[in-house]
C-alpha positions, -999 to +999 in steps of 0.1 A: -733+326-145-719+344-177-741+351-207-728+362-236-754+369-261-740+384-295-770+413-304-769+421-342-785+457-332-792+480-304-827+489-302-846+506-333-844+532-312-809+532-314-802+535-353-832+556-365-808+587-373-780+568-383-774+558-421-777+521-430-746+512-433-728+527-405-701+513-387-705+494-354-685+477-327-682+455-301-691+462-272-684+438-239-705+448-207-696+433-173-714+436-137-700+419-104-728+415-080-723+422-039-728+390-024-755+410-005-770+378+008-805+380-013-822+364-045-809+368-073-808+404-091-831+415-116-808+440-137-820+465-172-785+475-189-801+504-217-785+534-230-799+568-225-790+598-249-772+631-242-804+646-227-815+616-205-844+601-228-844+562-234-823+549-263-821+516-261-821+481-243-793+461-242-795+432-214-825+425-191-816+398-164-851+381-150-874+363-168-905+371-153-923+405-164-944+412-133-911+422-116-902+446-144-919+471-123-894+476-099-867+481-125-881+516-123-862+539-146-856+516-176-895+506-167-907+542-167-877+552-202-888+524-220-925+516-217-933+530-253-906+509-270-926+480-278-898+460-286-875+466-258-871+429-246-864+416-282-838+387-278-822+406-249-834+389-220-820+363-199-819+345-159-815+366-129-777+369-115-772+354-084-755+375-054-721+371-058-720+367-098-706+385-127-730+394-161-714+393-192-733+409-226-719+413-258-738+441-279-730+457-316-733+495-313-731+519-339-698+540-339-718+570-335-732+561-303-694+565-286-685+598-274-716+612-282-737+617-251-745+583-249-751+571-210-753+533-200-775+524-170-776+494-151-811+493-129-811+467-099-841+452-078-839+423-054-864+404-043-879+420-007-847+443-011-849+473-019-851+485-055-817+508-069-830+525-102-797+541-121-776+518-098-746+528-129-743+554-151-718+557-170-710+579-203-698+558-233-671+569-242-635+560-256-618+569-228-640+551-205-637+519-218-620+495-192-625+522-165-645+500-135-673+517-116-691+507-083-728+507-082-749+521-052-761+490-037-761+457-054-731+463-082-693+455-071-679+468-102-694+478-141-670+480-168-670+478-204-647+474-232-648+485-268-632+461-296 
């Protein structure tokens, strides 16, 4: 199941430093699930900053809020941004599928520190906080990773 949501802004948290008209671009974010033989995935794509703290949400995959919890660091980084799930949240990926998000990030995110994190939880499976972690950077763009558990491959691309 792709879903390919077109975000006008990364989290306030995101752009409070940044002037109001800076530059932004596209940025395309894909996970391939395991077929690990479970429910479907819950997964928290966010962006953390050069010293770890919480930046930003950009995807959240599971409707239900009650199983938030167990998408532990993003739950425990995020829980004072009150708007964290603002238009970024959609169904849970099934084993076996590929995510697709489409965000707008400002250029001065990009080789600046930046992190992206992917947590995973699966339904009486075992919970994988930081599953990815990756540095945004130009260079890394198109570069796949493997996650620890749940996540074939992460990649993203910068247009």
């Amino acid at each position: 199941m792709n879903k390919k949501p077109a975000l006008t802004a990364l989290a306030a948290a995101c752009v409070l430093a940044l002037p109001a008209l800076a530059q932004s671009r596209t940025v395309t974010l894909t996970t391939q699930l395991k077929n690990y033989g479970g429910d479907g995935a819950y997964l928290a794509v966010y962006l953390t900053d050069a010293k770890g703290a919480y930046a930003g949400t950009l995807w959240v995959a599971g409707g239900k809020a009650k199983y938030y919890k167990h998408l532990a660091d993003w739950n425990r980084l995020s829980a004072g941004d009150a708007k964290r799930l603002a238009g970024v949240t959609g169904a849970s990926v099934g084993a076996g599928r590929k995510l697709t998000v489409t965000a707008d990030l400002a250029d001065a995110l990009i080789d600046a520190g930046y992190e992206i994190r992917v947590d995973a939880a699966v339904e009486d499976m075992r919970d994988s906080p930081s599953e990815i972690r990756v540095p945004l950077t130009s260079a890394g763009a198109g570069k796949g990773q493997a996650g620890k558990q749940y996540i074939q491959a992460f990649t993203y691309q910068l247009q």
